[in-house]
N, C-alpha and C positions, 0 to 999 in steps of 0.2 A: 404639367407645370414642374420646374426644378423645385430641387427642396432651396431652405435660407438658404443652407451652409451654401449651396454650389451658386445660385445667385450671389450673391456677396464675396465669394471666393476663398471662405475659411473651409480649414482643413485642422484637422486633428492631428495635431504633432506625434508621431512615432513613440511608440512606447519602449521608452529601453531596458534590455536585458539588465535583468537586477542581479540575477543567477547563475554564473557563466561555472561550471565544474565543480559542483557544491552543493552541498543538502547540509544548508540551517537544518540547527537543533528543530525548529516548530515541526520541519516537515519530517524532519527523523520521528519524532514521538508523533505526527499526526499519522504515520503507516502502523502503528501500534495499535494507540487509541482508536484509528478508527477500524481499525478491523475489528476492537472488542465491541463498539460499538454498531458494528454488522453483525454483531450476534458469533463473534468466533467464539472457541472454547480456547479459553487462556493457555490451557496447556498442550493443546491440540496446535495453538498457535507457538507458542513457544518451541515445540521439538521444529515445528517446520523452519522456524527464522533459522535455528540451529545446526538444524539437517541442511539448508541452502548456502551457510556461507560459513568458510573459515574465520573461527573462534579461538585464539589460542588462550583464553583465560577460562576454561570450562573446566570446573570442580565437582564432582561428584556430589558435596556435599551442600552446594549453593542450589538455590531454588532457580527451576529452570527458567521462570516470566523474569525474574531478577537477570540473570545470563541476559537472556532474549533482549530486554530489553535494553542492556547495558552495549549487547554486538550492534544494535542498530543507533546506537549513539555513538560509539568508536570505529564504524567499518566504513570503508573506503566510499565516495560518493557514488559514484556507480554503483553499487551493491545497495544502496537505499533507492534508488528508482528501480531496480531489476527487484529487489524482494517487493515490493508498491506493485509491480506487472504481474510478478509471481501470484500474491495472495488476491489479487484480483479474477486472475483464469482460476485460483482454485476456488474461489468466493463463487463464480459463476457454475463451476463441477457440483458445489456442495448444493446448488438452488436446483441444479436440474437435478440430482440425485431426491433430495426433497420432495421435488416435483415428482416422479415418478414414484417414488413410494406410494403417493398418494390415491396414483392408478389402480382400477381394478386391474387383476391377473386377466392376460388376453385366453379365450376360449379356444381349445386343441381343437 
């Protein structure tokens, strides 16, 4: 038996792109937050965002989660989906590093 929608002939209008070469503020601070909330180390996260994308307002004496989080609210859009891909493969390095710790040592 068809379902209603295809008996009756409704269809669900197309969803249109909201987001075309852009990263809103939310999704800039949800690659932050949610990585702290994956359990990152703030400052383990901070050198990375750091270490992956040209920052030209880095101070020696400024705190680097402050930096980190300020380059992911003023860096190019592309560079907020590429860091989002970035901390994700390393999110998955640190589970499987994890994970193997956990291993016994295999027997010679």
């Amino acid at each position: 038996m068809q379902s209603f929608s295809n008996r009756h002939g409704i269809s669900k209008p197309a969803v249109p792109i909201v987001v075309r070469e852009g990263a809103p503020d939310p999704l800039r601070k949800m690659v932050w937050n949610g990585a702290l909330k994956a359990g990152a180390n703030m400052l383990a996260l901070s050198q990375f965002i750091l270490d992956s994308m040209f920052y030209p307002h880095y101070r020696p004496e400024r705190a680097l989660a402050e930096m980190a989080e300020n380059a992911l609210m003023v860096c190019p859009w592309i560079e907020v989906y590429e860091m989002a891909e970035l901390r994700q493969q390393y999110g998955r390095l640190e589970k499987t590093r994890r994970r193997a710790s956990y291993l016994p040592a295999r027997p010679e």
